[in-house]
N, C-alpha and C positions, 0 to 999 in steps of 0.2 A: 513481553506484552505486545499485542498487535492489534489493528484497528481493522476495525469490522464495519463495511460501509452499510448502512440497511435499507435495503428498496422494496417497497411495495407496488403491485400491480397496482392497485387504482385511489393511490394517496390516502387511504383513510390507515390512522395510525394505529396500532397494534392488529394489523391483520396477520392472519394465518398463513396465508400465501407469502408472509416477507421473503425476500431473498437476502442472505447475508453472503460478502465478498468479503473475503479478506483481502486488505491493501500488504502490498511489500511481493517482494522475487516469489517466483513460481518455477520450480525447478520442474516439472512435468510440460509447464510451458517452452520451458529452454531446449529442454533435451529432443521433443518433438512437437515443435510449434507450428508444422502446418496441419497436425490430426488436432491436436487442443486448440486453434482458431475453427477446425470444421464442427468441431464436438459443441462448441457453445457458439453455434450460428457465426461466426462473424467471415461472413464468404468471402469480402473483397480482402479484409488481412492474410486470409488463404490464400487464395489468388498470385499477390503480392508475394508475401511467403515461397510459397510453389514457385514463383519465377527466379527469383533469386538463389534460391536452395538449388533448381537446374543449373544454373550457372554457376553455382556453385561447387558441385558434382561434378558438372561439364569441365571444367577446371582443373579438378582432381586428377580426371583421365590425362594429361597430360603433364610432364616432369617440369616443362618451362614456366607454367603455369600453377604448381600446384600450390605454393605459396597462397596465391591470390584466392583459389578455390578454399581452401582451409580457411583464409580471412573472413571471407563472405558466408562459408556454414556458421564458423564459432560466433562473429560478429549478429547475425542476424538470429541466434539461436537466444544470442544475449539481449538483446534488445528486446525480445520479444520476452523475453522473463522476463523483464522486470515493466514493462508495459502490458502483459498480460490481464491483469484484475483491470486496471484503468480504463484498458480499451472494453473491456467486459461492462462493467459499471456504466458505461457512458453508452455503448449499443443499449443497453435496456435504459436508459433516460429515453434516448431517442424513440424507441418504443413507444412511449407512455408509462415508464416506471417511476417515481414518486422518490427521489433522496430522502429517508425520516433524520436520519442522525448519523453519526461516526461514534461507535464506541470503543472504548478501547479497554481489550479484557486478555485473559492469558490463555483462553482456548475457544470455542464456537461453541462449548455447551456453556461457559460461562457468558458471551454474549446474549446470547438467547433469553437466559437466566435475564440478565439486566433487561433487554430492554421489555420483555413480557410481565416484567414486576415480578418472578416468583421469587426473588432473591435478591433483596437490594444491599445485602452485608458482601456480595462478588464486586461491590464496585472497584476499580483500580485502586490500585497502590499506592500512587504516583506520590511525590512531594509537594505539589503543587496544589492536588486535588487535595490531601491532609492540612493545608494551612487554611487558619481561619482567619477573619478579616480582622486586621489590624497587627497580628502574629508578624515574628522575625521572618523574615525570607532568609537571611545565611545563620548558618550555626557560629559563625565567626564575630567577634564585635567588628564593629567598623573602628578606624580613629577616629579622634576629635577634629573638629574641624574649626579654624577660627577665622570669620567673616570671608567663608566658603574656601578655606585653602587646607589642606592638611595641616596639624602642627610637627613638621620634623625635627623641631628643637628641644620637643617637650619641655616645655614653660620658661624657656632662655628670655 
């Protein structure tokens, strides 16, 4: 299951224009994170990106150094997957994009699905979303408890 952040251009809710992000790693972000920061606008994390990836490389070319250069590609390749959507989501707030919700569903045609209404039986699975109020939370009994302590003697 994965969480689907949904933003709309101009706040009004269920428009056509939404944008859905999914939150969590982004392995196309990882792998080449200063084309996936230019692709979806966000220049200055390119910028940044690009400077360090040179010195990165620049590192490389050299044996006493190459440790350090290998650190700074894989490290910064990593960081940037898994801050990828985040930093995405958050340039289009800045924007004027509109937060509606966080859903959370098992693919982006079933997010879709939920939040447009055409399918409200796609909703999550979860454990949590299935209990109804007043219902057990654990499948386990609890013990007894006697003027709030466990009983570990059972009735001594």
């Amino acid at each position: 299951m994965a969480a689907y952040i949904v933003l709309s251009p101009n706040g009004r809710f269920h428009d056509p224009d939404c944008r859905f992000v999914r939150d969590g790693f982004s392995w196309l972000a990882a792998i080449f994170p200063t084309i996936h920061a230019l692709v979806h606008g966000l220049f200055l994390d390119a910028l940044i990106l690009l400077i360090v990836r040179a010195l990165g490389f620049a590192f490389l070319a050299t044996p006493q150094t190459f440790g350090m250069g290998f650190f700074l590609l894989a490290v910064s390749g990593l960081i940037y997957g898994f801050e990828a959507r985040a930093r995405l989501s958050g340039h289009l707030e800045r924007r004027g994009w509109k937060t509606e919700r966080v859903i959370t569903a098992r693919s982006l045609a079933d997010a879709e699905a939920i939040h447009y209404g055409e399918d409200d039986t796609v909703l999550a699975e979860d454990a949590i979303s299935n209990l109804e109020m007043g219902a057990a939370r654990s499948p386990y009994p609890r013990p007894a408890h006697q003027f709030g302590m466990i009983d570990f003697q059972k009735g001594r």
